[in-house]
mmCIF file of the N, C-alpha and C atoms, coordinates in Angstrom:
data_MODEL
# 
_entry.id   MODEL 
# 
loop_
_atom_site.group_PDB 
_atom_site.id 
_atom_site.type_symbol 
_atom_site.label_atom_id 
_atom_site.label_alt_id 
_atom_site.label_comp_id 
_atom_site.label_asym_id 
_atom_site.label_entity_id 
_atom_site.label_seq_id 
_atom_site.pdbx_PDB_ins_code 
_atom_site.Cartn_x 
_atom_site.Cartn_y 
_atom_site.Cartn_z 
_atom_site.occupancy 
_atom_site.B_iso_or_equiv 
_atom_site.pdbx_formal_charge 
_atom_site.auth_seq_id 
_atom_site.auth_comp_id 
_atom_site.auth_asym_id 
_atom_site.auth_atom_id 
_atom_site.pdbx_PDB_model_num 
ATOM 1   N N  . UNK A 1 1  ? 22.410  -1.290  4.950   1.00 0.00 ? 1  UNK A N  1 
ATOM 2   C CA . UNK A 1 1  ? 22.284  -2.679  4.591   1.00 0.00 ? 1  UNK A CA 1 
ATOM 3   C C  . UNK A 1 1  ? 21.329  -2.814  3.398   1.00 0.00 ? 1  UNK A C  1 
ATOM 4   N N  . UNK A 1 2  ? 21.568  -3.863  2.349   1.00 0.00 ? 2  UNK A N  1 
ATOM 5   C CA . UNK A 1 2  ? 20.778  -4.052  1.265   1.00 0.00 ? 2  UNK A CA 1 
ATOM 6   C C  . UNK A 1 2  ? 19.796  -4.697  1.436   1.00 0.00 ? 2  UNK A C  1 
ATOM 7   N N  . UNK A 1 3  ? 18.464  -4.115  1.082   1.00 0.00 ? 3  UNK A N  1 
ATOM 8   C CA . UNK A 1 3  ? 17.257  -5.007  1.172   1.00 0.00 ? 3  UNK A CA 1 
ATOM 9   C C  . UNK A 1 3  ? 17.171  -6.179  0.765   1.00 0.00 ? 3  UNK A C  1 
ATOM 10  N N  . UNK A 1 4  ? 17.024  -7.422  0.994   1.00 0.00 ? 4  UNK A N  1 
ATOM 11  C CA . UNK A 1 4  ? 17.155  -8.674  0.692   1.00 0.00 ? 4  UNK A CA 1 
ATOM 12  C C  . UNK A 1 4  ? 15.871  -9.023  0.119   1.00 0.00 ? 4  UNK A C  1 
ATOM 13  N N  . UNK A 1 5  ? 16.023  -9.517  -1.302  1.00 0.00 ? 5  UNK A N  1 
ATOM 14  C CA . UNK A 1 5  ? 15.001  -10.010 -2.046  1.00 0.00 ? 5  UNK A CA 1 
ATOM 15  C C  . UNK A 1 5  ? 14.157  -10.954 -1.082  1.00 0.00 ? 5  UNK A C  1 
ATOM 16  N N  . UNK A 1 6  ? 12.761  -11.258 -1.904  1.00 0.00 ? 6  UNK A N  1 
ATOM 17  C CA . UNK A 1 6  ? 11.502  -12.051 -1.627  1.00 0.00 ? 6  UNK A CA 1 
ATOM 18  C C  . UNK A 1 6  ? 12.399  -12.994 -1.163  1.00 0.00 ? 6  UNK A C  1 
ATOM 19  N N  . UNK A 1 7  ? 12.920  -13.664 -2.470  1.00 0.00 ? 7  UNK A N  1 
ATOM 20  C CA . UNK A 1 7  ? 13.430  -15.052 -2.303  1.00 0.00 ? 7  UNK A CA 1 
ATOM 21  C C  . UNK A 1 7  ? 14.315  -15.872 -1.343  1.00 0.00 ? 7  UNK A C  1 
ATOM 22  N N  . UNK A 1 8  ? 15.433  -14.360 -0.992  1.00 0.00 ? 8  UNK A N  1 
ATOM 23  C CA . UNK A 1 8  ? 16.540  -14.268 0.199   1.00 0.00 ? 8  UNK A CA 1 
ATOM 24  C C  . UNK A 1 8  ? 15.558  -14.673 1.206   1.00 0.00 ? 8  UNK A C  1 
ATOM 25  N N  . UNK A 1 9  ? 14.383  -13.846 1.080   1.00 0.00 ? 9  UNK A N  1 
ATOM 26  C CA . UNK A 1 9  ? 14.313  -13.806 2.790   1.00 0.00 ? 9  UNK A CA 1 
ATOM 27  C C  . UNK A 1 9  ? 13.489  -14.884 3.300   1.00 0.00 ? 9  UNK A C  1 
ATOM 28  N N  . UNK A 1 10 ? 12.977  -15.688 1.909   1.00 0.00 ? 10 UNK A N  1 
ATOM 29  C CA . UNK A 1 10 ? 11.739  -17.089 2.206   1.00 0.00 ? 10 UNK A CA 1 
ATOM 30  C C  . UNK A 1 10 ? 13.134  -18.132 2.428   1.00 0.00 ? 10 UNK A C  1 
ATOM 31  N N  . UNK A 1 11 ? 13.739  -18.307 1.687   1.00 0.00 ? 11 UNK A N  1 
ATOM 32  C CA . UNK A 1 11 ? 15.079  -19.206 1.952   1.00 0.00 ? 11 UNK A CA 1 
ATOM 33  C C  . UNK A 1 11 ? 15.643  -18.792 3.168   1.00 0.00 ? 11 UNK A C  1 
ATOM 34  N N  . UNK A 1 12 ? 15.597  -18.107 3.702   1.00 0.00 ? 12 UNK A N  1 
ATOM 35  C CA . UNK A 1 12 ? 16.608  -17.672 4.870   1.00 0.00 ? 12 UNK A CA 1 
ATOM 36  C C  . UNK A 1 12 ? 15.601  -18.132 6.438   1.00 0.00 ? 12 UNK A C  1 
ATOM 37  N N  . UNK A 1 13 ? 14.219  -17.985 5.684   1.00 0.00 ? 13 UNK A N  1 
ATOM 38  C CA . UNK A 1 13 ? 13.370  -18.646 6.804   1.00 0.00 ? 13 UNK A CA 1 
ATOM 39  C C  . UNK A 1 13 ? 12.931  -19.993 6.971   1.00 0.00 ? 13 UNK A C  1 
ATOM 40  N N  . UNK A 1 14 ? 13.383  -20.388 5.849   1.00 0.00 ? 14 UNK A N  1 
ATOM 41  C CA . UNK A 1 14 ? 12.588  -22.168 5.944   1.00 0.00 ? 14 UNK A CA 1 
ATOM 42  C C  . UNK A 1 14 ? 14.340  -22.781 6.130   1.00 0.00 ? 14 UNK A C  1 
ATOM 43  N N  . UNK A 1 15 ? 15.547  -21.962 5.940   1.00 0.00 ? 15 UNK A N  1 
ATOM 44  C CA . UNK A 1 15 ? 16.674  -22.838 6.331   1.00 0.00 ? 15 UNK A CA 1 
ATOM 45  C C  . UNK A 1 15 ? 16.684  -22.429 8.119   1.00 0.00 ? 15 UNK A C  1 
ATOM 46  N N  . UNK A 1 16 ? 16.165  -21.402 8.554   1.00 0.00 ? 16 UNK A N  1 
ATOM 47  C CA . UNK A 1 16 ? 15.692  -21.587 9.948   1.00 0.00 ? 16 UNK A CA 1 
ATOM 48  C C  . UNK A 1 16 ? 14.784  -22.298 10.831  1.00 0.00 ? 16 UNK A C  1 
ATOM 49  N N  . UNK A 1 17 ? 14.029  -22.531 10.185  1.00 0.00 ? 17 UNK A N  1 
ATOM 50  C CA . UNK A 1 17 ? 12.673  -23.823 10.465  1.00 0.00 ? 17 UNK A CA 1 
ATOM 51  C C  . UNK A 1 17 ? 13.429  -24.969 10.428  1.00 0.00 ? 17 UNK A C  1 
ATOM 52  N N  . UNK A 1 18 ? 14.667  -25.139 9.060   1.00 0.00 ? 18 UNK A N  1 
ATOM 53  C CA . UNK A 1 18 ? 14.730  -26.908 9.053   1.00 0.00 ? 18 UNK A CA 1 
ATOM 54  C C  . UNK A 1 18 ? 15.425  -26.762 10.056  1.00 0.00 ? 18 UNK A C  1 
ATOM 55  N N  . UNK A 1 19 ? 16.700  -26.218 10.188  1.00 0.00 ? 19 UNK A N  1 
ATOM 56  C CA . UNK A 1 19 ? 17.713  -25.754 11.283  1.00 0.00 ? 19 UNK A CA 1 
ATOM 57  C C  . UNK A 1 19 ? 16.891  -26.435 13.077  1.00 0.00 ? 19 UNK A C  1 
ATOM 58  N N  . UNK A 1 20 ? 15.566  -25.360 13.234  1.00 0.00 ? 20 UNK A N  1 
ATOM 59  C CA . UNK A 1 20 ? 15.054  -26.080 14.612  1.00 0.00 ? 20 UNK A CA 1 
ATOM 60  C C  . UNK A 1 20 ? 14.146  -27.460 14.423  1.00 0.00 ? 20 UNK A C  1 
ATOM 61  N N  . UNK A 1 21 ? 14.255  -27.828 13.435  1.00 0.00 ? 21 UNK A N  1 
ATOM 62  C CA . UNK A 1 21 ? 13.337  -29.376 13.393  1.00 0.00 ? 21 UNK A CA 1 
ATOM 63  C C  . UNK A 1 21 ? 14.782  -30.310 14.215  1.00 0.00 ? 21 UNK A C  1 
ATOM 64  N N  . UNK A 1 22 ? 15.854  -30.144 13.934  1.00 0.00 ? 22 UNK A N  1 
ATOM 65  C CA . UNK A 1 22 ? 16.955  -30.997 13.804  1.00 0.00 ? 22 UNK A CA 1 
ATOM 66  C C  . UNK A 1 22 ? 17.447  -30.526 15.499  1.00 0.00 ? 22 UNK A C  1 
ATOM 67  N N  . UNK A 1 23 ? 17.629  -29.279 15.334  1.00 0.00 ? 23 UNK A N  1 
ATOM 68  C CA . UNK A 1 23 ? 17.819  -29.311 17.114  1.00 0.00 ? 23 UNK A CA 1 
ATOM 69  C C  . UNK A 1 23 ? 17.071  -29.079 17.978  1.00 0.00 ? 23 UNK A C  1 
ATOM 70  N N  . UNK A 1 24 ? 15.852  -29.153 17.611  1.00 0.00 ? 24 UNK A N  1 
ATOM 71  C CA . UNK A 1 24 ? 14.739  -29.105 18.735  1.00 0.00 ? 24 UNK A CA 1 
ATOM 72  C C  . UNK A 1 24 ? 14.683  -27.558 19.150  1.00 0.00 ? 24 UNK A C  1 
ATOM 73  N N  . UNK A 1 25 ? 15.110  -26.774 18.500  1.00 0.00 ? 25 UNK A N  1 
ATOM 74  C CA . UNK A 1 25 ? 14.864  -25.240 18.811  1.00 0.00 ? 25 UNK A CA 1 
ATOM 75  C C  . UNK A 1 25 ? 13.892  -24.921 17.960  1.00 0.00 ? 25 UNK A C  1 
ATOM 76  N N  . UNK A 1 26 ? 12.721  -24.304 19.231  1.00 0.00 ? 26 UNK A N  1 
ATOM 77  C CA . UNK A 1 26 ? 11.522  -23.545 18.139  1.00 0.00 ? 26 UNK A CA 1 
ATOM 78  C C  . UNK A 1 26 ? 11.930  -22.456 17.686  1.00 0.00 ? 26 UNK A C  1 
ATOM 79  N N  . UNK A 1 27 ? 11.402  -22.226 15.644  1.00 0.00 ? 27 UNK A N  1 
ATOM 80  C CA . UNK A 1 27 ? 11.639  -21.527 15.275  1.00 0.00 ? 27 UNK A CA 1 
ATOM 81  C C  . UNK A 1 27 ? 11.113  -20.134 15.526  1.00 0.00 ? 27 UNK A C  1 
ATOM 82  N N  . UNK A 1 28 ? 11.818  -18.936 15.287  1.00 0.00 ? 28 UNK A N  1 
ATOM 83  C CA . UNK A 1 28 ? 11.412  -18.122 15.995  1.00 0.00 ? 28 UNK A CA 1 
ATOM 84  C C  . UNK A 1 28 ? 10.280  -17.752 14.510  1.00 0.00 ? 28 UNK A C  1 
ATOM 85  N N  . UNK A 1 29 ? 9.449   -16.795 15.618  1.00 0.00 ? 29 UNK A N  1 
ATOM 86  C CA . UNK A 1 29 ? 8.122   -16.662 15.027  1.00 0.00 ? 29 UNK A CA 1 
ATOM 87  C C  . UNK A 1 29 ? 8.587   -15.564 13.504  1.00 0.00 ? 29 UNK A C  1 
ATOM 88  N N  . UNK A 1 30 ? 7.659   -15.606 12.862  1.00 0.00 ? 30 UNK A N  1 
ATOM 89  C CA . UNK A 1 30 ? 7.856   -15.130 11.381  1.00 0.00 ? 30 UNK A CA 1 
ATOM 90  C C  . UNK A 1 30 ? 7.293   -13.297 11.657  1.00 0.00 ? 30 UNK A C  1 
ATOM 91  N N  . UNK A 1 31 ? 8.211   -12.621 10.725  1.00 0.00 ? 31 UNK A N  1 
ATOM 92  C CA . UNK A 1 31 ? 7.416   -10.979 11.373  1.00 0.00 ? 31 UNK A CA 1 
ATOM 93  C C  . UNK A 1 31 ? 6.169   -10.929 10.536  1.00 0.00 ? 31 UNK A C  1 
ATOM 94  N N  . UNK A 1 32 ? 5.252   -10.092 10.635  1.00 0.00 ? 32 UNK A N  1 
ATOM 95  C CA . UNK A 1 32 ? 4.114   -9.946  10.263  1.00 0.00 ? 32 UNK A CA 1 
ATOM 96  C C  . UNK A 1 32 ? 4.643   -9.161  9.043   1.00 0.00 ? 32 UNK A C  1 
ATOM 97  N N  . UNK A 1 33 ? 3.541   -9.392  7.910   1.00 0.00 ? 33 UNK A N  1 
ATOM 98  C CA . UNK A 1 33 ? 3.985   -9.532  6.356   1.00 0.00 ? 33 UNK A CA 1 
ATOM 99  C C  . UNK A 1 33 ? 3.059   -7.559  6.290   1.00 0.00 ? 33 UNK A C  1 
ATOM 100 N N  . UNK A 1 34 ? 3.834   -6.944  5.956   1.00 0.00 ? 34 UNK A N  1 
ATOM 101 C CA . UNK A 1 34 ? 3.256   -5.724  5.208   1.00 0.00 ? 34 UNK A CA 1 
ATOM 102 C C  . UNK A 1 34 ? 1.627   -6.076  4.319   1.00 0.00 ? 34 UNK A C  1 
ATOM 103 N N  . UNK A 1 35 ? 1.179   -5.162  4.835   1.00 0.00 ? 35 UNK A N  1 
ATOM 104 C CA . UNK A 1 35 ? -0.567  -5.135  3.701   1.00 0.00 ? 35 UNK A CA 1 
ATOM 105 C C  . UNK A 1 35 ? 0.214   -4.392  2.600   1.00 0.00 ? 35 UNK A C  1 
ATOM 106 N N  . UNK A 1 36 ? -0.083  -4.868  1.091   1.00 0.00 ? 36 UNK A N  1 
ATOM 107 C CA . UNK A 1 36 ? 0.067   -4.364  0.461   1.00 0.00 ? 36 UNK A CA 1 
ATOM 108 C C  . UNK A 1 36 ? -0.955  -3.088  0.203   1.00 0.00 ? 36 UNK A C  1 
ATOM 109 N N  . UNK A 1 37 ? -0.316  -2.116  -0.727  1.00 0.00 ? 37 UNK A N  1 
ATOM 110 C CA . UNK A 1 37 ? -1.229  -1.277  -0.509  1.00 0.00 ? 37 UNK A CA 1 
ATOM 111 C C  . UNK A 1 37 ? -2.086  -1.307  -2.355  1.00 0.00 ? 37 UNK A C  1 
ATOM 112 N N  . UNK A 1 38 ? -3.169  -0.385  -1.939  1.00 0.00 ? 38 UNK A N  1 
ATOM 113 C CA . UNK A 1 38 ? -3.655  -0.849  -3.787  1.00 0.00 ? 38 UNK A CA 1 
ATOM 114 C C  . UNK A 1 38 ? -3.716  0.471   -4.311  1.00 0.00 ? 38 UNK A C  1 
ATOM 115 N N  . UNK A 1 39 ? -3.318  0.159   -5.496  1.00 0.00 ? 39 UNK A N  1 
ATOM 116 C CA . UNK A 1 39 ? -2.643  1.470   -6.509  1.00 0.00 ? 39 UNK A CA 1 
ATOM 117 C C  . UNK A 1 39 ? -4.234  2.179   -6.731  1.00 0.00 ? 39 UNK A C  1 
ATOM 118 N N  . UNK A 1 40 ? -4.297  3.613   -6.583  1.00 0.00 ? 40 UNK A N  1 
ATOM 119 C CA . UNK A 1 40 ? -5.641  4.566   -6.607  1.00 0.00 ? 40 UNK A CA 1 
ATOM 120 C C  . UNK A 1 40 ? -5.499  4.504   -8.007  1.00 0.00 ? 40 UNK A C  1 
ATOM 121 N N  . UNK A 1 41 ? -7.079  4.284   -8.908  1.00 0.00 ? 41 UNK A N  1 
ATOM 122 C CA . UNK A 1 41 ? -7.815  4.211   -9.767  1.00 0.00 ? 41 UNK A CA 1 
ATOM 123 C C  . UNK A 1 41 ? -7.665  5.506   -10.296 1.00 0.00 ? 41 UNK A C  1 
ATOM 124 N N  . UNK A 1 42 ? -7.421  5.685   -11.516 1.00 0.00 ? 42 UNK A N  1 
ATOM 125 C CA . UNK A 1 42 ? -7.165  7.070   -12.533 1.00 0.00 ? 42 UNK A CA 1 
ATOM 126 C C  . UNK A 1 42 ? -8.739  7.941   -12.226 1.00 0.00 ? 42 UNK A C  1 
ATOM 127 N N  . UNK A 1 43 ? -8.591  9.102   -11.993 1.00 0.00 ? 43 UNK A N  1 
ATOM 128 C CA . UNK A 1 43 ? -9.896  9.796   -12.257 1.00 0.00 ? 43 UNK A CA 1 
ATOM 129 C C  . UNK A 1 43 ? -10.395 9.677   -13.244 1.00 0.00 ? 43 UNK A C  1 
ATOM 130 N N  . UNK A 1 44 ? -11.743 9.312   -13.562 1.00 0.00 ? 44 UNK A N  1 
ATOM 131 C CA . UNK A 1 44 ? -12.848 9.385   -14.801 1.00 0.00 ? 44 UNK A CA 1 
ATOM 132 C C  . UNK A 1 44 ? -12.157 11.114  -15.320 1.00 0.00 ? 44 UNK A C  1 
ATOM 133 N N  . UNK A 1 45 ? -12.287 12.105  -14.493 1.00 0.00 ? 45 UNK A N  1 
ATOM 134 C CA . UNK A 1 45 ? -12.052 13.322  -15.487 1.00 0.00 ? 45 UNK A CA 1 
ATOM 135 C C  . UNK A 1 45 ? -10.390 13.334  -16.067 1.00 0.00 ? 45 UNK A C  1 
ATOM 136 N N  . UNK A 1 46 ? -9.708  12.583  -15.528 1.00 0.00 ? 46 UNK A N  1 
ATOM 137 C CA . UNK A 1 46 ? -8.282  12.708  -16.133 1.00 0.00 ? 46 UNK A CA 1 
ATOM 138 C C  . UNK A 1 46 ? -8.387  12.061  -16.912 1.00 0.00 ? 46 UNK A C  1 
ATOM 139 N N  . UNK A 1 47 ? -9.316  10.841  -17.317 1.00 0.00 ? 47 UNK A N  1 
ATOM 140 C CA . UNK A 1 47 ? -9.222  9.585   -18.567 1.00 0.00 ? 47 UNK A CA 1 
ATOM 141 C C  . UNK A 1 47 ? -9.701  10.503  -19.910 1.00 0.00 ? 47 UNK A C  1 
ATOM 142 N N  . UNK A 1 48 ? -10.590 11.397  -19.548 1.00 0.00 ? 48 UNK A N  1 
ATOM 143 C CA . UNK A 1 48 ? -11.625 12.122  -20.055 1.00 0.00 ? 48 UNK A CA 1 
ATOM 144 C C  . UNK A 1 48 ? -10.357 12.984  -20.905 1.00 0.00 ? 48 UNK A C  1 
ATOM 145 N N  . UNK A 1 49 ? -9.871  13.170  -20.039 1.00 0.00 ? 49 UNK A N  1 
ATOM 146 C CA . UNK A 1 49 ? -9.051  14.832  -20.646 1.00 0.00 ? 49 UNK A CA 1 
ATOM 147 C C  . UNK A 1 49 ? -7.978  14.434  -21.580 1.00 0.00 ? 49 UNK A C  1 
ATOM 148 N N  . UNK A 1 50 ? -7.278  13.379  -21.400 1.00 0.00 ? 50 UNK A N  1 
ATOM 149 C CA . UNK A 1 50 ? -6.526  12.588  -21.868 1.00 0.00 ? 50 UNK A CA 1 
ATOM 150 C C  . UNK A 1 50 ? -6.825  12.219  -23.123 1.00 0.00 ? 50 UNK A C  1 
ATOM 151 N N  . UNK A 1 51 ? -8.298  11.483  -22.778 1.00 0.00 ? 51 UNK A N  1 
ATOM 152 C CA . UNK A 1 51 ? -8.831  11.150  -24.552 1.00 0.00 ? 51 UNK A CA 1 
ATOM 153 C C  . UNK A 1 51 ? -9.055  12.535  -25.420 1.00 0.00 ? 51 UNK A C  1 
ATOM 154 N N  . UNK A 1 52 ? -9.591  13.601  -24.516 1.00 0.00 ? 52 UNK A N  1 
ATOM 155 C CA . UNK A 1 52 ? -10.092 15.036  -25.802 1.00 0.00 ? 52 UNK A CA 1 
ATOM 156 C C  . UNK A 1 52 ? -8.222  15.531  -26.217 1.00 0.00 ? 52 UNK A C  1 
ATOM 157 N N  . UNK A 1 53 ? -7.461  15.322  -25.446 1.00 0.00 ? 53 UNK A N  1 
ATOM 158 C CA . UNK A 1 53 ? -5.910  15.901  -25.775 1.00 0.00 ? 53 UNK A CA 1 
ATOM 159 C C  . UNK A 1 53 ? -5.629  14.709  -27.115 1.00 0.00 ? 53 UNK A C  1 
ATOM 160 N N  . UNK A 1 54 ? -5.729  13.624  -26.733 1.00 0.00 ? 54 UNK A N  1 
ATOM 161 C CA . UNK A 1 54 ? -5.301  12.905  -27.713 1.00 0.00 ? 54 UNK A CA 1 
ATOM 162 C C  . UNK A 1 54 ? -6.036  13.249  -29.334 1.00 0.00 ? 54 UNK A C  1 
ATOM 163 N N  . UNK A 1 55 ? -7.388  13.124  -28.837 1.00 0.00 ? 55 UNK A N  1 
ATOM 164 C CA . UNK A 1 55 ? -8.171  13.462  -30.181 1.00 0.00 ? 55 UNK A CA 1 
ATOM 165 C C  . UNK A 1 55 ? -7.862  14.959  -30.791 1.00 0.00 ? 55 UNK A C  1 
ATOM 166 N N  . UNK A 1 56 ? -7.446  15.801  -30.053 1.00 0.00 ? 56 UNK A N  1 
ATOM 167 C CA . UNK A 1 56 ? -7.108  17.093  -30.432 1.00 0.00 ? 56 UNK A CA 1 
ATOM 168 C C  . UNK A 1 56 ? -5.568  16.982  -31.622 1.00 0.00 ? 56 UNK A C  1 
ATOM 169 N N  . UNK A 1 57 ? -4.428  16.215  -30.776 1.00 0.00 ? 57 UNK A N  1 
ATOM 170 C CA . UNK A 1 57 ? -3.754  16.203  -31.176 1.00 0.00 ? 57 UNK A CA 1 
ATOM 171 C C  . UNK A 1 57 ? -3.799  15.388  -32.939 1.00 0.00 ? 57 UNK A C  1 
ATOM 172 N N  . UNK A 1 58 ? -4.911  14.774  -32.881 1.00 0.00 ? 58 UNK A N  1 
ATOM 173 C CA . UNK A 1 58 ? -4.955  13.690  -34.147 1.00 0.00 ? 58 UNK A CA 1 
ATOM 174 C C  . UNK A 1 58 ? -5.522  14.571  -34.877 1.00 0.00 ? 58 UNK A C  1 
ATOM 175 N N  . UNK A 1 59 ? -6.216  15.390  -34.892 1.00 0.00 ? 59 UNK A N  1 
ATOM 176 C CA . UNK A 1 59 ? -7.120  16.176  -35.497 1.00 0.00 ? 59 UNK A CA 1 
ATOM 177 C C  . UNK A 1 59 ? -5.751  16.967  -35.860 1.00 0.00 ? 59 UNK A C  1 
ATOM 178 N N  . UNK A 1 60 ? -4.984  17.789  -35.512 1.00 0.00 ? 60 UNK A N  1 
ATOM 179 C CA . UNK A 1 60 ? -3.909  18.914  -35.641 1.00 0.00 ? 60 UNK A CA 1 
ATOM 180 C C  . UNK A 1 60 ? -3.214  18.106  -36.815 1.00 0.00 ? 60 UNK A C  1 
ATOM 181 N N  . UNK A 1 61 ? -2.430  16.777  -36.637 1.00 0.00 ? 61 UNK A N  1 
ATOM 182 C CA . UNK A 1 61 ? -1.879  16.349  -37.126 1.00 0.00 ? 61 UNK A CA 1 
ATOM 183 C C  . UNK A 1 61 ? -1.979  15.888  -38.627 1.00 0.00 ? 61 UNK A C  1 
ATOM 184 N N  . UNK A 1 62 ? -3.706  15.439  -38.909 1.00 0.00 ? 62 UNK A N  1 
ATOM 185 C CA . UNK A 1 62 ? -4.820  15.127  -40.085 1.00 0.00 ? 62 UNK A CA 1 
ATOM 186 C C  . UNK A 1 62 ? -4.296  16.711  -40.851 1.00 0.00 ? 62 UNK A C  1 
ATOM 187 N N  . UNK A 1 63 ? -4.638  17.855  -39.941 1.00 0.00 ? 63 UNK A N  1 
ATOM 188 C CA . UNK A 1 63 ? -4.712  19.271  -40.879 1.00 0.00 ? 63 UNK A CA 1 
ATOM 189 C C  . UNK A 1 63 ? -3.283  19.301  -41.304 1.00 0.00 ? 63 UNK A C  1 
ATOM 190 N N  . UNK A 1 64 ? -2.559  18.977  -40.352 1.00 0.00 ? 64 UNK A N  1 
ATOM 191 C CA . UNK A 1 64 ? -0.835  19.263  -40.928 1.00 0.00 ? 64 UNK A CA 1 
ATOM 192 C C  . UNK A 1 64 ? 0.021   18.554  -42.199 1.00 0.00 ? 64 UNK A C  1 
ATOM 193 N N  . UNK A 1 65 ? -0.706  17.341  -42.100 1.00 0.00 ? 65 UNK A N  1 
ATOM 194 C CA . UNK A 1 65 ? -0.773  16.338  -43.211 1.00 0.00 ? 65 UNK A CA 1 
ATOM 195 C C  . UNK A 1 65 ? -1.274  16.860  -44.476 1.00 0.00 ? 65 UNK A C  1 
ATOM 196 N N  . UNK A 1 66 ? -2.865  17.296  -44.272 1.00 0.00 ? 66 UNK A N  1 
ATOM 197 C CA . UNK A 1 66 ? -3.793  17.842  -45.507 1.00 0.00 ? 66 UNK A CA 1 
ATOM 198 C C  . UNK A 1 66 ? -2.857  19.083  -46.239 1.00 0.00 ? 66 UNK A C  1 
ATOM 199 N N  . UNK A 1 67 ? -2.163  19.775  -45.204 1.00 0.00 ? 67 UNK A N  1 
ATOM 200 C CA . UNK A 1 67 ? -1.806  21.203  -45.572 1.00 0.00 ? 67 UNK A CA 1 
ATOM 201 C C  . UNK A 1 67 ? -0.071  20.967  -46.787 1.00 0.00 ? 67 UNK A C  1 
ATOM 202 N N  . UNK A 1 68 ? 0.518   19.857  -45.844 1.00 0.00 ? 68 UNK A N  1 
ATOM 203 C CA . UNK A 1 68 ? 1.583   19.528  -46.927 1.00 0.00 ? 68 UNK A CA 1 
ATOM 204 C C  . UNK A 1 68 ? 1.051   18.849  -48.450 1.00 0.00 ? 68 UNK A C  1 
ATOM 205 N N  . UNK A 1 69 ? 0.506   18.319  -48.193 1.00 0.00 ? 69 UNK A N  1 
ATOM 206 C CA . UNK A 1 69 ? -0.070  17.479  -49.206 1.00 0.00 ? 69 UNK A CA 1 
ATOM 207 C C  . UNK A 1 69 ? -0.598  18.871  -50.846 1.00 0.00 ? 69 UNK A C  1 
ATOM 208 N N  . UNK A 1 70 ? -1.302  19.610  -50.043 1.00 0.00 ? 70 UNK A N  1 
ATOM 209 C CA . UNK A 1 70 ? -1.608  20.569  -51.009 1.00 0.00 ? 70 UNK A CA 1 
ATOM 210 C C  . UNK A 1 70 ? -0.832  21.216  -51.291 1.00 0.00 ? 70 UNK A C  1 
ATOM 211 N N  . UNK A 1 71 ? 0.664   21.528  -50.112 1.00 0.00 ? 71 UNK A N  1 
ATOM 212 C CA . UNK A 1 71 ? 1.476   22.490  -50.671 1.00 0.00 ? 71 UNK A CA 1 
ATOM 213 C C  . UNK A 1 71 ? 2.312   21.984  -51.660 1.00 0.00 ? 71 UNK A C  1 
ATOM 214 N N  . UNK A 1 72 ? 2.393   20.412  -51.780 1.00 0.00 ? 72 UNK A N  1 
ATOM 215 C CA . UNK A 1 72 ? 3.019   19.875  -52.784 1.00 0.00 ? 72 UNK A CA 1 
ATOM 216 C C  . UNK A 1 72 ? 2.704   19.593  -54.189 1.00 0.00 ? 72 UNK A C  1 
ATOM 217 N N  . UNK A 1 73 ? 1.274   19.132  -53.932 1.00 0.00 ? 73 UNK A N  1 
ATOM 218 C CA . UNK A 1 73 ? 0.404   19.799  -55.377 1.00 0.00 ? 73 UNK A CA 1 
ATOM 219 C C  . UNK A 1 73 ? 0.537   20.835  -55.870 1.00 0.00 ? 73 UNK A C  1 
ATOM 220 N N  . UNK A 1 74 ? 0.587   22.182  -54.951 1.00 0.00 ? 74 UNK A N  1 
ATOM 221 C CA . UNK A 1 74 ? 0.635   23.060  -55.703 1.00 0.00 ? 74 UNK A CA 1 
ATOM 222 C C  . UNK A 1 74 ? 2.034   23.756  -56.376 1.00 0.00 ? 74 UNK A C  1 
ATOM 223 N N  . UNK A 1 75 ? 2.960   23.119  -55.924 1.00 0.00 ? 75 UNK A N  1 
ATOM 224 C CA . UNK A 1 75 ? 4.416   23.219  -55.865 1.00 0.00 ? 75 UNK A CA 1 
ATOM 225 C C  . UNK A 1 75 ? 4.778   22.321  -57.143 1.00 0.00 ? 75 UNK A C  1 
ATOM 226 N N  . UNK A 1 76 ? 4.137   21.088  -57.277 1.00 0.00 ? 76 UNK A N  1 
ATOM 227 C CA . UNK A 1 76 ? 4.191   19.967  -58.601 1.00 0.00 ? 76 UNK A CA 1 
ATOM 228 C C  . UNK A 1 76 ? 3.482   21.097  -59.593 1.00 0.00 ? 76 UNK A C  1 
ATOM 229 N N  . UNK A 1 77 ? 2.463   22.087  -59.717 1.00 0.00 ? 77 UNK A N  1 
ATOM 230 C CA . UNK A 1 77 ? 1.525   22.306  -60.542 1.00 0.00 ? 77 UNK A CA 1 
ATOM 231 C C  . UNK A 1 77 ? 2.759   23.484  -61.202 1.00 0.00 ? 77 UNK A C  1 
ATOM 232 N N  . UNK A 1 78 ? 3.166   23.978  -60.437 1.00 0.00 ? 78 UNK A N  1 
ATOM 233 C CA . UNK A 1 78 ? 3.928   24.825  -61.267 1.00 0.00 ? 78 UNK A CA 1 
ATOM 234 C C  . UNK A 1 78 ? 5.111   24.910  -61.729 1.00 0.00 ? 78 UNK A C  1 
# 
């Protein structure tokens, strides 16, 4: 069976509520709502490692840049 959206399932409960206002049937009780759970916080050393990879990679990229640059100068020079 397909999980039925938020919305399905709030509509599907308040057309059961109006449903027992009108015939005098109490509505049946609502199921208890899931605790959401809370998403675990990135490690300080993974943020860490992340930033020296990134900066590594910018640094590689600066030399790879510098290195064409001269090989084209020196390629124009002659």
């Amino acid at each position: 069976m397909a999980k039925k959206s938020k919305l399905a399932e709030r509509a599907a409960e308040l057309e059961a509520a109006v449903v027992g206002l009108f015939t005098g049937a109490p509505a049946p009780a609502a199921p208890a709502k899931k605790k959401k759970r809370r998403k675990a916080k990135k490690a300080k050393v993974v943020k860490a490692a992340k930033k020296t990879a990134k900066k590594a990679a910018k640094k590689v990229k600066k030399a790879a840049k510098k290195t064409a640059k001269k090989a084209k100068k020196k390629a124009k020079k002659r």
